[in-house]
N, C-alpha and C positions, 0 to 999 in steps of 0.2 A: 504494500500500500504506500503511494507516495506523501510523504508528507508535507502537507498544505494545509493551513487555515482551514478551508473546506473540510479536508477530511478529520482534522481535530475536533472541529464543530459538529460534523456528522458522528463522530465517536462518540461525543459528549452529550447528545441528543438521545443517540443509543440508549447509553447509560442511565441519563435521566428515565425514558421512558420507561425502561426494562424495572428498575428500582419500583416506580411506580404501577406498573402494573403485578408485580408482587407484594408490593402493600395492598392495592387496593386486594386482591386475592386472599388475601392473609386476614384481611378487614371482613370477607366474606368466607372465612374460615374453611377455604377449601383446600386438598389434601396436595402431598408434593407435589402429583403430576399438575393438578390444576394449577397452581401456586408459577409452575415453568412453561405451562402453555400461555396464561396467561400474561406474564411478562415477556414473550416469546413474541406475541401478536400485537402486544404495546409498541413496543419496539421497533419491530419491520414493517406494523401495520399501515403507515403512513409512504414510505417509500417503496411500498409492495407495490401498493395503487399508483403512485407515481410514473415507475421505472413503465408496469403495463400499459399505462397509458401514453407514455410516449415509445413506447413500442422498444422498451429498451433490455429484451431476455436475452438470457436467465439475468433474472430481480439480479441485484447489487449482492443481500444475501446467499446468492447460490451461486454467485462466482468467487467472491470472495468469504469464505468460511468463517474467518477471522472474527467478524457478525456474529456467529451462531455461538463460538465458544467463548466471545467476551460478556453475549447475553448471561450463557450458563453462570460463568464467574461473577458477576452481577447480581444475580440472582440467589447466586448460594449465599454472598456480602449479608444480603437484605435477610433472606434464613436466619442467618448466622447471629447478627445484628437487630433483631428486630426489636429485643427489650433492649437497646440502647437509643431505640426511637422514639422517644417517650411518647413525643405525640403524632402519632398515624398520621389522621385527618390533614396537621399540618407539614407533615413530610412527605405525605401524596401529595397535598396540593404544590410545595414547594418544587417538587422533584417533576411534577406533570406541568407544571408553567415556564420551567428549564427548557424543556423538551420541544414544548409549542413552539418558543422562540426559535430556538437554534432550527429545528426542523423544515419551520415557514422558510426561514430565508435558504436552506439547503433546495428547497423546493424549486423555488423563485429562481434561481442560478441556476438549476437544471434546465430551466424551462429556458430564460434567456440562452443557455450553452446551446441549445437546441434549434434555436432561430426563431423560436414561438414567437407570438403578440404578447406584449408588453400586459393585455389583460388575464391572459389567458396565460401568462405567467404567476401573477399573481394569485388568479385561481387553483393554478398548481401549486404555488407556495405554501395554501392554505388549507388544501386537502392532506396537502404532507404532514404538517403540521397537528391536525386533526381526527385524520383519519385512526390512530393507531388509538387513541383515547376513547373512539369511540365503538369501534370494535372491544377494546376491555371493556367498555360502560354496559353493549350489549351482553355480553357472554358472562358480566356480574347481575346478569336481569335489574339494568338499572338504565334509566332516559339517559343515554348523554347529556354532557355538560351542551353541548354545541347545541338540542333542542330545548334546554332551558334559558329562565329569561339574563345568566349571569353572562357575562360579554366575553366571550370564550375564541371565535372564528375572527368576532369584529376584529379583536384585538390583535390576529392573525392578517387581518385585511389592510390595516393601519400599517403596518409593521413593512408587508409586499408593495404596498403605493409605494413608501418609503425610499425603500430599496429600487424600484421601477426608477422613479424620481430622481434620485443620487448616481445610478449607472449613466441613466442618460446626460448628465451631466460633468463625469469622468470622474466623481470622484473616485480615489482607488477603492481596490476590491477590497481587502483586508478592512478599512475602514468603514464599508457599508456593512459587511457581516458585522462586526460589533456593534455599531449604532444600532439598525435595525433589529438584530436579535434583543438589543435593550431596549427597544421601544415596545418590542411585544411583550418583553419579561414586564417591563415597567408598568405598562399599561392594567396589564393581568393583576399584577400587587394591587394597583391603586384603586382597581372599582372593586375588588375584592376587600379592601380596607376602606373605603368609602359606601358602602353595600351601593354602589351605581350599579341598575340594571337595567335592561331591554324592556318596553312595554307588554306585557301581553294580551292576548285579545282572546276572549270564549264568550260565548254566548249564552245574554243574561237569559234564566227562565223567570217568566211571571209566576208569581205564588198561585197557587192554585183555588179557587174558593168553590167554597161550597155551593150546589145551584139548589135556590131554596123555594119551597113551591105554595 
């Protein structure tokens, strides 16, 4: 694997997401094998959808292995460590808002390295980013964060403008990855420490009354 910014970010991403998808596993008390498929499809889940979708097999993980047995090693960490985490809830979320960032803008640079639309970059930034979260949110029989009203994609969305914005404009590359994977980490902390959320919309029912005769 060459080493670049990119692929450091992409490790770091990994790891994040992998860490997190065995908390949350851990948090739904399922047994080892759950516990490593789980963190398993955190992980690749985002850059699975990616790589197929620009038509780029075998996935990143099944050319490069390196993927699979840093998950595993990951994964035993988080095992191994888990009462050193005192707090789950906040080391999930910590560890899954890591992952968004670095992820989204691994996306985004694929898409630009590819020749895509500057939108349709971003759209991939932010499937990468998301995707893997939400495959563990289904397979924990729980809504995604992405279809609740907490700002999870936006902040994915913000982050790929960003980067769109800054490429076309030359700044260096090195410098966009950090910025933007901070705007997403940033963003993510601050409406989660502000409870800023999304509207939602259901439909009110009328009370029902009595027909009286």
């Amino acid at each position: 694997m060459e080493l670049s910014l990119f692929n450091i970010l992409d490790v770091l991403g990994t790891i994040a997401f992998a860490i997190s998808g065995a908390l949350s596993a851990m948090n739904r008390r399922l047994d080892l094998f759950g516990i490593f498929i789980i963190a398993f499809v955190t992980a690749i889940g985002g850059g699975t959808v990616r790589d197929i979708l620009i038509g780029d097999t075998p996935v990143t993980w099944m050319e490069n292995t390196v993927y699979v047995y840093l998950i595993g090693v990951v994964t035993i960490f988080a095992i191994v460590f888990r009462n050193k985490l005192e707090y789950l809830k906040k080391s999930l979320f910590l560890f899954d808002t890591i992952g968004l960032g670095v992820f989204t803008i691994t996306g985004v640079e694929t898409g630009i390295q590819n020749g895509l639309d500057p939108i349709i970059s971003v759209a991939l930034g932010a499937m990468t980013g998301t995707f893997g979260g939400v495959i563990r949110d289904i397979l924990c029989n729980e809504i995604p964060v992405i279809f609740r009203k907490e700002i999870y994609a936006t902040a994915c969305l913000v982050g790929a403008l960003a980067f769109v914005i800054l490429h076309h404009y030359g700044v260096d590359t090195d410098i966009i990855y950090i910025v933007t994977s901070l705007i997403v980490i940033g963003i993510r902390l601050l409406v989660v420490k502000y409870h800023v959320t999304l509207p939602s919309f259901y439909p009110v029912h009328p009370r029902s009354s009595k027909r009286r005769f």
